[in-house]
Structure formats: structure tokens, C-alpha cells
C-alpha positions in Angstrom: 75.4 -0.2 21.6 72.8 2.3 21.3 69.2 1.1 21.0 67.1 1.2 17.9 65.1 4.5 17.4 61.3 3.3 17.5 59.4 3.5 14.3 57.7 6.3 13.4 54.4 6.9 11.3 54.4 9.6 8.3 51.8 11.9 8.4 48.3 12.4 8.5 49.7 15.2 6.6 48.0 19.1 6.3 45.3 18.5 3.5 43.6 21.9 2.8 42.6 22.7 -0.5 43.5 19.0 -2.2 40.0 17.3 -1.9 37.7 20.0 -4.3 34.3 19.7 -4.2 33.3 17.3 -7.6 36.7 15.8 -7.0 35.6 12.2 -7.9 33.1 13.2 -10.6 34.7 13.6 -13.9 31.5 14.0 -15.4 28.2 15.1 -13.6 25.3 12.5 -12.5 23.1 12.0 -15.5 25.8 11.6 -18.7 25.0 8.8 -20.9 27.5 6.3 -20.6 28.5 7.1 -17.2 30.2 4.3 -15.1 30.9 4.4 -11.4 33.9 2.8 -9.6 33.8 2.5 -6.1 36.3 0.8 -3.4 38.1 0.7 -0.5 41.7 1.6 0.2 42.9 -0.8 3.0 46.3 -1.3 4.6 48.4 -4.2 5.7 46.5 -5.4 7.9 43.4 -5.4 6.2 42.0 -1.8 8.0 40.7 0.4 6.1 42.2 4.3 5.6 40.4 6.4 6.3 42.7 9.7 5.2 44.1 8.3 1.3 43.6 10.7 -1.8 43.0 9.1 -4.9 44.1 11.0 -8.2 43.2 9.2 -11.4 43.9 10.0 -15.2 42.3 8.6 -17.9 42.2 8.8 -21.7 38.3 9.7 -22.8 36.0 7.2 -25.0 38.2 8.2 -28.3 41.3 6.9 -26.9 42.5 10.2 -26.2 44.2 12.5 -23.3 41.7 15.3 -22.9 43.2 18.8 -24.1 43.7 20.0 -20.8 44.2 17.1 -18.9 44.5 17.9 -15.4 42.2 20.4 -14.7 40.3 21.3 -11.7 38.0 23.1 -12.9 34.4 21.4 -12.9 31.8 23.3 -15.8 29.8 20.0 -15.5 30.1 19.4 -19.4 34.0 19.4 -20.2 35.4 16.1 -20.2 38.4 16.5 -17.8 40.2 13.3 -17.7 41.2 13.9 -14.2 39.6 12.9 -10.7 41.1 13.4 -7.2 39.1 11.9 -4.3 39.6 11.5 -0.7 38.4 8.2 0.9 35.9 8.3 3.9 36.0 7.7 7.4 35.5 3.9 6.7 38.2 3.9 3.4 35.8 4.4 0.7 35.9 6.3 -2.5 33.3 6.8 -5.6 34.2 8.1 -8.8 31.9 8.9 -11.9 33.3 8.7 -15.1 33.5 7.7 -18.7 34.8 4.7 -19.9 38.3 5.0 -21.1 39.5 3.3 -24.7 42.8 2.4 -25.3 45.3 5.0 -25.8 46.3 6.2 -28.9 50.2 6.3 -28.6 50.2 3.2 -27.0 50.1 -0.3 -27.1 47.9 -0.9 -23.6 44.4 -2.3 -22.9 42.1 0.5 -22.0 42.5 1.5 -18.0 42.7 4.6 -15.6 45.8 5.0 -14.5 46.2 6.0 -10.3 48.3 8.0 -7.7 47.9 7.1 -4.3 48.6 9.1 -1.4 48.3 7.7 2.4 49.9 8.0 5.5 52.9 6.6 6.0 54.3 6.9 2.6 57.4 8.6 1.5 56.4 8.6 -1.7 52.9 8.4 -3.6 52.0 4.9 -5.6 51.0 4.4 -9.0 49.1 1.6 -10.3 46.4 1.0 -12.6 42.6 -0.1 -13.3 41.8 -2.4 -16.0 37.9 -3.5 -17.1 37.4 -6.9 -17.3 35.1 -6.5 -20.6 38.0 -6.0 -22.6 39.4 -9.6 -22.8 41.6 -9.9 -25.8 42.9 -5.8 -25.2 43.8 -7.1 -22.0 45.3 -10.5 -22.6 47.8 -8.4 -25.0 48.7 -5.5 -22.6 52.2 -5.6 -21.4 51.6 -4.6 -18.2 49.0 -7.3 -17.4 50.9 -10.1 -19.8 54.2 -9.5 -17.3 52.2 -10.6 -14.2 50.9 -13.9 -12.9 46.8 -14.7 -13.0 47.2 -13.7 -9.1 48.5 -10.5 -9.5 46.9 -9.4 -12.9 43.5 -9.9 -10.8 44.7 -6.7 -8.4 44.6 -4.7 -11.3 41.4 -5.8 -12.7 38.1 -4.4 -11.4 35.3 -6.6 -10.9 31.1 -5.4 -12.1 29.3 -3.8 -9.3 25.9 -2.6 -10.6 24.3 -0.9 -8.2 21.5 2.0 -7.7 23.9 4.8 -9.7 23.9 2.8 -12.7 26.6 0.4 -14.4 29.8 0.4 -12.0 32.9 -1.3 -10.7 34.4 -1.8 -7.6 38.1 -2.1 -7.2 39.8 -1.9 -3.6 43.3 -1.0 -3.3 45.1 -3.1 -0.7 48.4 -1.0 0.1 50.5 -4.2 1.9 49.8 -8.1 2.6 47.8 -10.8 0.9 46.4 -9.7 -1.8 48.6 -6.6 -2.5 48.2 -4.5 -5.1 50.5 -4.1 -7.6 52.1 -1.0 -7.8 54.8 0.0 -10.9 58.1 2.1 -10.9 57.9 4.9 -12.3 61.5 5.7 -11.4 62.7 6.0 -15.3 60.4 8.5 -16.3 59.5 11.8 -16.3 57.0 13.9 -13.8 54.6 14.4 -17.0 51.0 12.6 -16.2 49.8 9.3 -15.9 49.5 6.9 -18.2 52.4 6.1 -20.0 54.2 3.5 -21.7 57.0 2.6 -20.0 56.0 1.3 -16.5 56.9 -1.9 -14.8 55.4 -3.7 -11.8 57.3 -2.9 -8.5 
């Protein structure tokens, strides 16, 4: 008998040129109607991680993917629908944005769909953020109506009005009590987030 090969960690992984300066600000400082959501990424054992990137994806106020969803590319006007952030040395992001409506093509309560990337995983987690002012969108969402009141609350962020204006805080906790949920994505395609078709893991 041949002993077990000790565990290993994944990663920290070679990051150049994924953080972009204005990464978390999908719009600039200053636009009317511009929320904040701030939180901490934390792992099993309650630490935080320092080293996670955050993408996120969101319809705009109309209900609608932007035109060129995706983009990079910060003008400080265009509406990109797309954020990627890098938490801090004590696991914190901050991300500006507009508040997303429900999308148009599908039956879900508005939200801002996420990709998480962290050390020590394979592959990258999906999972979702969902506003707690929109009680009966939510209360028919599939997504939310498949879960349990404990588990719906991980995907719910709670106010958090602070100095920047209206915000929201939502942590993501990647193992343990209180573990977010995440949702397999295994039966679709690699087009972007969100879609209609996911289920919780």
C-alpha cells in the first residue's frame, strides 16, 4: 500500500492584465441612479481571500443586455453591463453600477449574474445577486422559488447605505455555514451570463 499523495492547493494563479483599471465601475462616480455593492469573498473557514476576481453581467434599467456586452473598454458614458473586480488584501470588492430590471427573454426577478474565480478552484463558480426591493419579482423567480428561505437569503443582498450613496452589500462565502449557492451551468453553452436555464448546485 502506497500512501496518500498530500493535498495540494490550486493556484494563486499569474493574473496580469485581468484586473483593468475601472474594472468594478460600470458606470463612473456621479450617474444618477447609481448603486454600490460591496462585500467580501470568504472561504471555508470563514477567512477572507484575498486574491478572487469577480466578473459580473447584468441586464441595464430597460431589462436589456447592453449591445456590446462584455466590453472592457471604459468611455465613462457607455453603459457596459460588465464588471470584473479583484478583491483586496482583506477580501473585499466594490462595484458601481446601475440597477438591473428583469430580463426581457426571461422569466427571472431582476439580478446580476456572477463568475468567481479563487484559488483553489478547478473551475470558476456562477451564482447570482438578487435585490431585496423586488418582493413579488422575486417570490416568482425560479431560481429563488427552488431554494429553501435559508439558502434563497445567500443570494439576496441586504441595504448598506453608506457615504457613496444607496448600496448593498453581499459577501460570497465559497464553503461552510452559510454557503452560497452556486448553479450548474454544465448544460449550457459558453455564451454570457444570465440565462435561463440554470439550477442550484
Amino acid at each position: 500500500m502506497l500512501d496518500l499523495t498530500p493535498s495540494q492547493t490550486v493556484g494563486p494563479f499569474f493574473a496580469f492584465g485581468l484586473p483593468f483599471e475601472g474594472g468594478g465601475d460600470v458606470v463612473p462616480a456621479g450617474t444618477p441612479g447609481a448603486i454600490t455593492l460591496n462585500g467580501t469573498v470568504r472561504d471555508g473557514a470563514g477567512a477572507p481571500v484575498p486574491d478572487a476576481l469577480l466578473e459580473f453581467w447584468q441586464t441595464g434599467p430597460d431589462g436589456r443586455l447592453p449591445t456590446r456586452p462584455g466590453s472592457m473598454q471604459r468611455d465613462g458614458r457607455t453603459f457596459t453591463g460588465f464588471a470584473r473586480v479583484a478583491t483586496n488584501r482583506a477580501g473585499d470588492y466594490t462595484l458601481r453600477t446601475l440597477r438591473p430590471a428583469a430580463p426581457s427573454d426571461a422569466p427571472h426577478a431582476p439580478h446580476l449574474a456572477v463568475t468567481v474565480f479563487a484559488r483553489g478552484l478547478l473551475h470558476h463558480l456562477f451564482t447570482r445577486v438578487y435585490f431585496p426591493n423586488h418582493v413579488e419579482a422575486n417570490a416568482a423567480d425560479p431560481l429563488l422559488a427552488a431554494l429553501d428561505e435559508e439558502r434563497r437569503a445567500t443570494l439576496i443582498a441586504v441595504p448598506d447605505g453608506g457615504p457613496t450613496g444607496p448600496g448593498y452589500r453581499f459577501d460570497v462565502r465559497m464553503q461552510g455555514p452559510g454557503e452560497t449557492v452556486f448553479l450548474d451551468l454544465s448544460t449550457r453553452g459558453s455564451g454570457a451570463p444570465p440565462a435561463t436555464t440554470e439550477t442550484p448546485l
